[in-house]
C-alpha positions in Angstrom: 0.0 0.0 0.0 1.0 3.6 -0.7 1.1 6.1 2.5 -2.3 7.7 1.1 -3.8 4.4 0.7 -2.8 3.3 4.3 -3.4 6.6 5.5 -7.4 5.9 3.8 -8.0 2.9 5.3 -6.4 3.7 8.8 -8.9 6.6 8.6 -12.2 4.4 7.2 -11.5 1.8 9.5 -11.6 4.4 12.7 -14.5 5.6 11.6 -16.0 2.3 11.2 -15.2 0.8 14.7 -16.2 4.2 16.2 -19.7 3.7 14.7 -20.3 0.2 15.6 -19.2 0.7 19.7 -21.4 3.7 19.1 -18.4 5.8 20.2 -18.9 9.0 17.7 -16.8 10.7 15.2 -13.3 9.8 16.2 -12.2 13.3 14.3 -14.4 15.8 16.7 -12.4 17.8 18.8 -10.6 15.1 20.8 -12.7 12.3 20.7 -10.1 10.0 18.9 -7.7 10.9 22.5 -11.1 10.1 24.7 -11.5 6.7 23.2 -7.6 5.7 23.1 -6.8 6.5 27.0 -10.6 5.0 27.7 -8.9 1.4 26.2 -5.7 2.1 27.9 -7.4 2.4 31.1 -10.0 -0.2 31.0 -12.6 2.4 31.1 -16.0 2.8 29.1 -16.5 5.1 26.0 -18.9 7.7 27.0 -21.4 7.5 23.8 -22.3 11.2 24.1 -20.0 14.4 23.8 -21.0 16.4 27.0 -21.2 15.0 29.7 -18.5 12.4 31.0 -16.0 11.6 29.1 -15.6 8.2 29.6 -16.6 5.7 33.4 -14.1 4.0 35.6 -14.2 0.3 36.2 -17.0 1.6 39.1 -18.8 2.8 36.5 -18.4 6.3 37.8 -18.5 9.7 35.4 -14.7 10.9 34.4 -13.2 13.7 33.2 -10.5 13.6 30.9 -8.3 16.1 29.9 -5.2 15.7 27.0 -2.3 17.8 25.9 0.2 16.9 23.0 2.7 19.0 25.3 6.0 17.9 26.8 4.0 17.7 30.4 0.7 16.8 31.7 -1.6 19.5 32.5 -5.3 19.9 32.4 -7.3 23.0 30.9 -10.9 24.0 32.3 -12.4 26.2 29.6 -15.3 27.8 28.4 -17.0 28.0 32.1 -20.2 30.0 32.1 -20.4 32.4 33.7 -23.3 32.5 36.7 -25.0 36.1 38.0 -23.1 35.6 41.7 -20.4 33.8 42.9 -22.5 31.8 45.2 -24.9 30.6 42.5 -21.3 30.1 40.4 -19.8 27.6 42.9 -22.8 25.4 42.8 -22.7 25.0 39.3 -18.7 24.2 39.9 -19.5 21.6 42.3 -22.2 19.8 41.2 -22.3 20.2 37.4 -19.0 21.4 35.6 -15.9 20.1 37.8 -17.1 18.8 41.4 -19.7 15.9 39.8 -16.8 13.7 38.4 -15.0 12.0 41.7 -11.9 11.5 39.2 -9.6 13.4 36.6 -7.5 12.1 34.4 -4.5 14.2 32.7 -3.5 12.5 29.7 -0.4 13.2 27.9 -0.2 11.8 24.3 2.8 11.4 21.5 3.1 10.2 18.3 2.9 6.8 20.1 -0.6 6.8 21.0 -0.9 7.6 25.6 2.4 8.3 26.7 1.1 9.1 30.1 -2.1 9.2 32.4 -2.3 10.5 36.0 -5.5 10.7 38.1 -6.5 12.9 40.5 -9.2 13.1 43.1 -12.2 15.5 42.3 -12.2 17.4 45.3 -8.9 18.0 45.1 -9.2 19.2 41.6 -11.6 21.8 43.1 -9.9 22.8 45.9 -6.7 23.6 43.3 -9.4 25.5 40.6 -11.7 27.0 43.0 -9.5 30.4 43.7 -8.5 30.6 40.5 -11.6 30.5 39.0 -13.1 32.9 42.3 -9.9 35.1 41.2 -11.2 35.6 37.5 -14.5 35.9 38.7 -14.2 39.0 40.1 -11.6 40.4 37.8 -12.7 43.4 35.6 -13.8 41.4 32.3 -11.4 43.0 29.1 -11.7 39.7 27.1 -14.1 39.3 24.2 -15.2 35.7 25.6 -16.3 36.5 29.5 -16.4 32.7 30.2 -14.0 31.8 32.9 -11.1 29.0 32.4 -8.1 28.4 35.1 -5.5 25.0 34.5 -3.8 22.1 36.6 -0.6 22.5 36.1 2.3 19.7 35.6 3.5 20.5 39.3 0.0 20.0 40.8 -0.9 16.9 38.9 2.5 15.7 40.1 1.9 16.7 43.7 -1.6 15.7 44.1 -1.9 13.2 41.3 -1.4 9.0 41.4 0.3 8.3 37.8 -1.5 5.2 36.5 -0.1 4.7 33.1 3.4 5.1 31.7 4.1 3.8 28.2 7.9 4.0 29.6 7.6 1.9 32.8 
């Protein structure tokens, strides 16, 4: 086979597996990196987009987040934004962030999951929580008003339990 003709049927056949497991489009923002770490780490596809995006061998909702970056990390965008902070922590805890007792930071290569850590929920709130309460009450100069704070590499690292290493 020539590399387009490979690259076709690489492609065709995702597609295909995707839409009998009833996984999705594989090609939709980072659905492809959802499903991959979900096999990795003997979790279930989640079959919608929003929502979880995949459940633990519990069965419990998780959130993952990917980066193609040197170093895990975890991005929370695109928050709405609530009328007070009261009514904007509620939403944190029991619909954006808080509702998933688990979150996974998954760092990918060329290789496929080069890395996974997990970290507790709360914890995940406690870390975002002033960040977030931070930029809430910050004058608002951006275009997009939404609010967004990260986990960085050294907080995954402190707080985190690695569960995957392609390496080890």
């Amino acid at each position: 086979m020539t590399p387009e003709q490979l690259f076709e049927h690489h492609y065709v056949g995702m597609h295909k597996v995707a839409r009998e497991q009833g996984w999705g489009d594989p090609t939709s923002y980072a659905r492809s990196r959802e499903i991959f770490a979900a096999i990795k780490l003997g979790h279930t596809v989640s079959i919608t987009y929003s929502g979880a995006d995949a459940y633990n061998a519990q069965g419990q909702p998780v959130e993952y987040k990917s980066t193609v970056g040197p170093r895990c990390q975890g991005s929370y965008t695109g928050i709405s934004v609530k009328p007070t902070w009261e009514e904007q922590e509620v939403y944190l805890r029991e619909v954006k962030i808080g509702k998933y007792p688990e979150h996974y930071y998954n760092r990918f290569d060329d290789e496929g999951l080069a890395e996974s850590w997990v970290m507790d929920g709360q914890i995940v709130l406690d870390i975002l929580m002033p960040k977030l309460k931070n930029q809430f009450y910050s004058p608002k100069k951006k275009a997009d008003p939404r609010l967004g704070a990260s986990i960085t590499n050294t907080e995954i690292r402190k707080y985190g339990k690695q569960v995957f290493s392609r390496d080890s």
